[in-house]
C-alpha positions in Angstrom: -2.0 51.6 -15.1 -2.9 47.9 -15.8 -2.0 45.6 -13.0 0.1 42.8 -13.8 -1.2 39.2 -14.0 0.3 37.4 -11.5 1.4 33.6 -11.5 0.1 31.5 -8.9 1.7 27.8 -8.4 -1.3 25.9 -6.2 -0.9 23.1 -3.6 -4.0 21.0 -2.3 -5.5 17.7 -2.3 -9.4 17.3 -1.0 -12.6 19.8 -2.4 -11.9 22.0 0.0 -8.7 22.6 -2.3 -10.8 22.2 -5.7 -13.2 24.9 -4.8 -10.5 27.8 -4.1 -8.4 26.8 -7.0 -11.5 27.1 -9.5 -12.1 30.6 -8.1 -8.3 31.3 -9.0 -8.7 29.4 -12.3 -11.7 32.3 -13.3 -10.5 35.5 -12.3 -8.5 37.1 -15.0 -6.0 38.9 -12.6 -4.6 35.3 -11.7 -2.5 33.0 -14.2 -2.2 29.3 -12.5 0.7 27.9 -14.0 0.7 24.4 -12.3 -0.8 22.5 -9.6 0.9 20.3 -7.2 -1.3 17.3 -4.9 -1.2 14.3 -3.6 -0.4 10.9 -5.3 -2.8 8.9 -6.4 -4.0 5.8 -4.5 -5.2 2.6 -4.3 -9.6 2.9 -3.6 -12.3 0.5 -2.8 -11.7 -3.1 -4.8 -7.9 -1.7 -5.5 -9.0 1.2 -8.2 -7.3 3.5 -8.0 -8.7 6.8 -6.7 -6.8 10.1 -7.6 -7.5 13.4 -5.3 -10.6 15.6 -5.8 -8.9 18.0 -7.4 -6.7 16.4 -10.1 -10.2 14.8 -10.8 -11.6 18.0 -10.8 -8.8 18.9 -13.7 -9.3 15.7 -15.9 -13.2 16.2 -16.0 -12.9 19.3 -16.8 -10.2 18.8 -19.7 -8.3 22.0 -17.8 -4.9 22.4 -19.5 -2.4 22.7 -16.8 0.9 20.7 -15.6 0.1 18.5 -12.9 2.5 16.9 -10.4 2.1 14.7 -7.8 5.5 14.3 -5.8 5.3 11.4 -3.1 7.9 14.1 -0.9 8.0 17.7 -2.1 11.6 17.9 -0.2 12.9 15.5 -2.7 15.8 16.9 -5.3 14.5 18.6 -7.9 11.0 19.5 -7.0 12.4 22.8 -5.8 13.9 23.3 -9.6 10.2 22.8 -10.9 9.0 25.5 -8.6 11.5 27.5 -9.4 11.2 27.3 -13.3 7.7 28.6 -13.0 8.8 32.2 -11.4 5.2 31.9 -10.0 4.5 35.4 -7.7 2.9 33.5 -5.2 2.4 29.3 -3.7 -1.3 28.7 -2.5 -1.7 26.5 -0.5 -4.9 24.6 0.9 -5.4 21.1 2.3 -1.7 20.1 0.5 -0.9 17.3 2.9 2.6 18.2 2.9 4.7 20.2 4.5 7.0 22.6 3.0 10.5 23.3 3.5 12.6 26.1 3.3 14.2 25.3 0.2 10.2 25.7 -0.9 9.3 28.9 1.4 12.1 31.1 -0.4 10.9 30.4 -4.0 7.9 33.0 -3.7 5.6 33.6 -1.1 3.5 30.8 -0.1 0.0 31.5 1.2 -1.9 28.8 3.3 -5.5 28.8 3.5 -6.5 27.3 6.9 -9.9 26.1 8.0 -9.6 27.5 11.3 -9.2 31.3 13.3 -5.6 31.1 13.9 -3.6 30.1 16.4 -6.4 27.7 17.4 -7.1 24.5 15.9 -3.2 24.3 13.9 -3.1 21.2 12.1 -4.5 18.5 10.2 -8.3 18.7 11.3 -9.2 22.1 12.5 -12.7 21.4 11.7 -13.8 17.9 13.3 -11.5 19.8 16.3 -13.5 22.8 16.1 -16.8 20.9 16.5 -15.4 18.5 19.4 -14.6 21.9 21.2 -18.3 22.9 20.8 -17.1 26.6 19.6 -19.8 28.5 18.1 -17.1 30.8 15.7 -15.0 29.3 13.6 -13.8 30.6 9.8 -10.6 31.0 7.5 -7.1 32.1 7.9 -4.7 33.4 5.2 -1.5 32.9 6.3 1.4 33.7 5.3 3.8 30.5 5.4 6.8 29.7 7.7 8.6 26.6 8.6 6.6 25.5 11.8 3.3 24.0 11.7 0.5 26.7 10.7 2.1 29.3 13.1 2.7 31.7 10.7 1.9 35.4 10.5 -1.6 35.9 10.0 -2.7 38.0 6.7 -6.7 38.1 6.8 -9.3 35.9 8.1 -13.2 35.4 7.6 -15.5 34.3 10.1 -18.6 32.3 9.9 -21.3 30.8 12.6 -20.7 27.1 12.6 -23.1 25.9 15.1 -24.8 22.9 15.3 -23.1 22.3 11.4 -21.3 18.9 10.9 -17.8 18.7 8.8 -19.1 18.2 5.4 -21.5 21.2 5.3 -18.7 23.3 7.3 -16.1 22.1 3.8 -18.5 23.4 1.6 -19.1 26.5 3.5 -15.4 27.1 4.6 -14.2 26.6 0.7 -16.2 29.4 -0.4 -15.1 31.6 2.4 -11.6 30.6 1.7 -12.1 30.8 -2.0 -13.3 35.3 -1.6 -10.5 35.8 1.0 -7.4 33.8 -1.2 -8.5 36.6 -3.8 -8.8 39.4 -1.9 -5.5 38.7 0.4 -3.4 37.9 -3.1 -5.0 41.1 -4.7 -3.8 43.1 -1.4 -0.8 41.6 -0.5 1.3 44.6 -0.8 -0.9 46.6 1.7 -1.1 43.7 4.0 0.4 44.1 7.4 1.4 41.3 8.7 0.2 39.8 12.3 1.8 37.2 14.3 0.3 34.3 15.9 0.5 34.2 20.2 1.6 30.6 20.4 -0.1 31.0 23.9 -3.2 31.1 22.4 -3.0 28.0 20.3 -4.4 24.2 20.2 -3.6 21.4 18.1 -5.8 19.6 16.3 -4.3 15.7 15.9 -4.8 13.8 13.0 -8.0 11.7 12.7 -8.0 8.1 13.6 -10.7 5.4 13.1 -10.7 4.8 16.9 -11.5 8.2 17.3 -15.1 7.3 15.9 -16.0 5.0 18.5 -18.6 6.6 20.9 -20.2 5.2 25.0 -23.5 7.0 26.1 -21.7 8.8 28.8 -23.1 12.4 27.6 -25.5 13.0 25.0 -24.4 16.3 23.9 -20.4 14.5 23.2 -21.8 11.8 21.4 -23.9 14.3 18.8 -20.6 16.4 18.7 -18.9 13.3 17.3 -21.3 12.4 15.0 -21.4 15.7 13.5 -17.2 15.8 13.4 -16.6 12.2 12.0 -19.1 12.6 9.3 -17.4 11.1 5.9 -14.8 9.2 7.5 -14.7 7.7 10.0 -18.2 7.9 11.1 -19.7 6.9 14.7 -20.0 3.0 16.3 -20.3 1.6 19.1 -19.0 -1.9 20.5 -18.6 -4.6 17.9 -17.7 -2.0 15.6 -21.9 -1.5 14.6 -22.0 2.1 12.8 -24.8 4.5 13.5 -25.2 6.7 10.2 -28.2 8.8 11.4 -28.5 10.3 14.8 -30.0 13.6 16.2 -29.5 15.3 19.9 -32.6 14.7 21.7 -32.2 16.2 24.8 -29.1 17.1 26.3 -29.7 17.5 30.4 -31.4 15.1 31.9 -29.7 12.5 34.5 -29.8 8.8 33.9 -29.0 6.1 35.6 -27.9 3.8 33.0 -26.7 4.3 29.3 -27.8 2.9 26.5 -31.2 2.1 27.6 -33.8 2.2 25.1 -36.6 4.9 26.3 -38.8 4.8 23.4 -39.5 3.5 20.2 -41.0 5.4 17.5 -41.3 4.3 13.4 -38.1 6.4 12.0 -36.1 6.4 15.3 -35.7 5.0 18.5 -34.3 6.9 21.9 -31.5 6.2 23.8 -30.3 6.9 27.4 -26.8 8.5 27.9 -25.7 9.1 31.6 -26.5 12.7 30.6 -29.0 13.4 28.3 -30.5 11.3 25.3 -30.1 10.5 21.0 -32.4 9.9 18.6 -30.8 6.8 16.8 -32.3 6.2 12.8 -30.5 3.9 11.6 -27.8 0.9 12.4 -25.0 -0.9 10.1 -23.6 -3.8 11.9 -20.0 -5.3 9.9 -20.8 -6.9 6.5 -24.3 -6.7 6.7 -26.4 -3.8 5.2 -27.5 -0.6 7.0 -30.9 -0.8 8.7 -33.7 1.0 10.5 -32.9 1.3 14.1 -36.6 0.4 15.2 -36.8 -2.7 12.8 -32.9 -3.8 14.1 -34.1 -4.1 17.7 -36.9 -5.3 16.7 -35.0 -8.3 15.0 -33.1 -8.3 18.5 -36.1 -8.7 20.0 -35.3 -5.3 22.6 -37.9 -3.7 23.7 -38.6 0.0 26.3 -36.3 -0.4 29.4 -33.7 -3.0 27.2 -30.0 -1.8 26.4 -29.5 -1.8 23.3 -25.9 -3.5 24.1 
């Protein structure tokens, strides 16, 4: 017997998003009958910059009905889903929350960068690399009203040491991209598992303070780097970004921090209280990015100067 194509109404925003809803877009046991994400906003120089993946659909001339609610709770959005008769709401990076109203109309399936229960909300992965876990992966969930605390359906696993955010979204979205299709494709063999709230962390919403970094401990300061890749990268006092930096060693004891302890031609080291960083590059406010050995050099530092 033939198995039945089954509609799919998909939520999401960022690539992450883009990269499991193309997968759903090319298998033939899926129909996507509309996709729902973020409103557009206002970009660098006021353009306007629309998400990834309603991008994604206008460069690829994809013909499907696009909407882009500012609140999905507001009236009538639930008659849209409900028009559709879709068999099953993905969801992945959305942005949104989803009511109840939304929850009854099929089942929705979230596809979170994380091992449920840790690392619920907004940025499981910067969180996940802060933490300095060595396991992280993908969780198919099936969708309650709480924050991602529903009842696990399958999960992948990956090594995500030493990885920073952007490589771990590209990585993560293919993951989540095999296991949407196999959970959807299995769903009625699936038994359910719930999450020990016990066992759970949250992991806040990023801020552009969160970037700011001391020399305190090496090891922390790398972990940052890696996590705030994108937005809102690293700095240090007077709001001077560090785009390139490495871990040089992670142990030793200093007295001071931010001492400089060698200069080399691409990179220059710095003290922490514990350990040291290889430093590249600097980009002070409104002025272009720069090596890091010919910015102190312009300071006129030298071996045994902080660089502060």
């Amino acid at each position: 017997m033939k198995n039945t194509i089954k509609k799919i109404i998909f939520m999401g925003t960022p690539s992450y998003a883009t990269v499991i809803f193309e997968a759903l877009l090319n298998d033939d046991s899926f129909e996507v009958v509309a996709l729902f994400t973020q409103e557009d906003k206002k970009g660098n120089r006021n353009k306007i910059a629309m998400p990834h993946i309603k991008q994604y659909v206008q460069n690829n001339e994809i013909d499907i009905d696009v909407y882009q609610p500012h609140r999905l709770s507001d009236e009538g959005n639930v008659e849209i889903l409900r028009k559709y008769n879709p068999d099953f709401i993905v969801v992945a990076a959305y942005g949104q929350l989803l009511s109840e109203d939304v929850l009854g109309v099929a089942p929705c399936i979230n596809l979170h960068a994380s091992i449920l229960p840790k690392y619920r909300g907004a940025s499981p992965i910067q969180e996940y690399i802060i933490s300095d876990d060595r396991w992280t992966g993908v969780t198919a969930m099936l969708m309650d009203k709480g924050l991602d605390t529903g009842d696990i359906l399958s999960f992948s696993v990956l090594d995500g040491e030493n990885k920073g955010t952007l490589e771990l979204m590209d990585e993560l979205a293919v993951l989540a991209s095999k296991l949407t299709i196999k959970t959807i494709k299995n769903f009625s063999d699936i038994n359910p598992i719930k999450q020990h709230s016990s066992m759970s962390s949250y992991a806040k919403k990023v801020k552009k303070s969160d970037g700011k970094i001391d020399f305190l401990n090496a090891n922390e300061v790398h972990k940052k780097y890696l996590a705030y890749q994108g937005w809102p990268g690293v700095f240090i006092e007077g709001g001077i970004k560090i785009p390139k930096l490495e871990l040089n060693e992670k142990d030793s004891i200093n007295a001071k921090e931010g001492i400089i302890l060698s200069i080399e031609k691409e990179y220059i080291v710095i003290s922490a209280l514990q350990g040291s960083l290889k430093i590249f590059s600097f980009h002070p406010p409104s002025k272009k990015q720069i090596n890091a050995s010919s910015y102190i050099a312009g300071k006129r530092l030298k071996i045994a100067d902080s660089i502060f």
